[in-house]
C-alpha positions in Angstrom: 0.0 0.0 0.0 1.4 3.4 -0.8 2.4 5.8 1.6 -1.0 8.0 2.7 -1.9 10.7 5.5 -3.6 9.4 8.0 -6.9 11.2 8.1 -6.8 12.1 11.5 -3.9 14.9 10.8 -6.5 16.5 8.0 -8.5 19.5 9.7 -12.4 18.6 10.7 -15.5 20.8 10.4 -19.0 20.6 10.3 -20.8 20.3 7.2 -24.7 20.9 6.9 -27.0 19.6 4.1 -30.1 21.6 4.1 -33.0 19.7 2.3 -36.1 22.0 2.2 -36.6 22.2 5.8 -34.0 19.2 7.2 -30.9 20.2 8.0 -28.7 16.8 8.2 -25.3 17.7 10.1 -22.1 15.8 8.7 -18.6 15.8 10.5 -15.9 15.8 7.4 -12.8 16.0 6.8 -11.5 18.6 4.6 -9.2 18.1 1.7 -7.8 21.3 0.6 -4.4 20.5 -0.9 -3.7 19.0 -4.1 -2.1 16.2 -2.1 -5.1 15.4 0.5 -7.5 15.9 -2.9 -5.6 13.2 -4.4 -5.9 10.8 -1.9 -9.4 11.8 -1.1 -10.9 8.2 1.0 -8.8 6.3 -0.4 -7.9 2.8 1.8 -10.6 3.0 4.2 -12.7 0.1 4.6 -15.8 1.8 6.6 -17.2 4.9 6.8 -19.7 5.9 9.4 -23.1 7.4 8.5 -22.3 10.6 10.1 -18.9 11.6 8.8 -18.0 12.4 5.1 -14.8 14.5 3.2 -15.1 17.7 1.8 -13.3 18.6 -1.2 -12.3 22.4 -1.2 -10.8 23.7 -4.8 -8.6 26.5 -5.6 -11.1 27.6 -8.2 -14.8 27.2 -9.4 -14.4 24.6 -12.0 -15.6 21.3 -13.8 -14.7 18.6 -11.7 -14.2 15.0 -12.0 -13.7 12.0 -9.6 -13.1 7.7 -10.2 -13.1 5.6 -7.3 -9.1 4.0 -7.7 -8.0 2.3 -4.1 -11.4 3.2 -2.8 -12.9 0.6 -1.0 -16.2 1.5 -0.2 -19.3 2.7 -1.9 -19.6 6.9 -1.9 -22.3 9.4 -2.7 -20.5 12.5 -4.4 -22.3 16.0 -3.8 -20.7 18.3 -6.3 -21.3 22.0 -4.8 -21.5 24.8 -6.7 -19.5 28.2 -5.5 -22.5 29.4 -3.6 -22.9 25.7 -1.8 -26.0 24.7 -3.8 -25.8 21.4 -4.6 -25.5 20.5 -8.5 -25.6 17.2 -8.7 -25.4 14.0 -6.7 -23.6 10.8 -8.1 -25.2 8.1 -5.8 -23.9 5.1 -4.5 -20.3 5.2 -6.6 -19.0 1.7 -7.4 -15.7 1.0 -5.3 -12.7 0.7 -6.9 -14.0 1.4 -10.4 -11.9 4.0 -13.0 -14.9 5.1 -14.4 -15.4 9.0 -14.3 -18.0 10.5 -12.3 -18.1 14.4 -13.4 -19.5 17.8 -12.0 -21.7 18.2 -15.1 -21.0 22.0 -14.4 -18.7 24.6 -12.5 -18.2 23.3 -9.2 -16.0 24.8 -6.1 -16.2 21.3 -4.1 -17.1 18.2 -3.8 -18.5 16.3 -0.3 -18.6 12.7 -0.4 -20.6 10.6 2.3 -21.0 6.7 2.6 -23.5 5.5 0.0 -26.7 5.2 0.0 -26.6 8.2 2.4 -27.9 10.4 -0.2 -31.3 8.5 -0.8 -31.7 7.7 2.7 -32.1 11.6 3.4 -33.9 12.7 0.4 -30.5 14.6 -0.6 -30.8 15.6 -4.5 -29.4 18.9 -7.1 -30.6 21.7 -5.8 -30.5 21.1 -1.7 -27.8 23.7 -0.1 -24.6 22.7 1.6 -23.3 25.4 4.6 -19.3 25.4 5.4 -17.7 28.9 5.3 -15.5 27.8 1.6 -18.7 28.7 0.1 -21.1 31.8 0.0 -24.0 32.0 1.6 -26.7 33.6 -0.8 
């Protein structure tokens, strides 16, 4: 296995998915370096239902993501500048090179265990809250 950060050195904060009048509260990880985007969840074998990784770019841009030397089944929120979520990629098939894109400008990315997305009624268009993106 290559050489990895253990993901207790990345910095924690909570992230909030609000879906029309639920507000589902997530504790992630935040991936904010080209090297901690690279590696992303990469190695883990479980992932509880109440923790997820936040992707922070440099830019707003198209984004896209595979699931290499993942293990375990994600749901990719791809988040728009102003946190509005523009699309949800459920239930991503561990350890598969197949692209999963942005389809449009996105400024991160928060991925959760799957299946998390459907169990909460998360979809395009439901608002995520973390100060890397503007509240408007």
């Amino acid at each position: 296995m290559p050489l990895h950060e253990p993901l207790e050195r990345y910095e924690q904060a909570q992230v909030v998915i609000e879906s029309g009048t639920r507000r589902h509260p997530f504790r992630a990880w935040i991936a904010d370096t080209p090297e901690r985007r690279e590696q992303g969840l990469m190695w883990i074998r479980s992932l509880p239902a109440d923790r997820g990784m936040l992707f922070i770019f440099d830019r707003p841009q198209p984004v896209s993501f595979w699931m290499k030397n993942t293990y375990v089944s994600l749901d990719l929120m791809f988040v728009a500048p102003d946190g509005r979520i523009i699309r949800v990629a459920e239930n991503a098939e561990p350890l598969s090179l197949r692209n999963i894109d942005s389809m449009g400008i996105a400024l991160g990315v928060f991925e959760v265990r799957g299946g998390t997305a459907k169990r909460l009624g998360i979809r395009a268009g439901d608002r995520l809250r973390h100060p890397a993106f503007a509240a408007r």
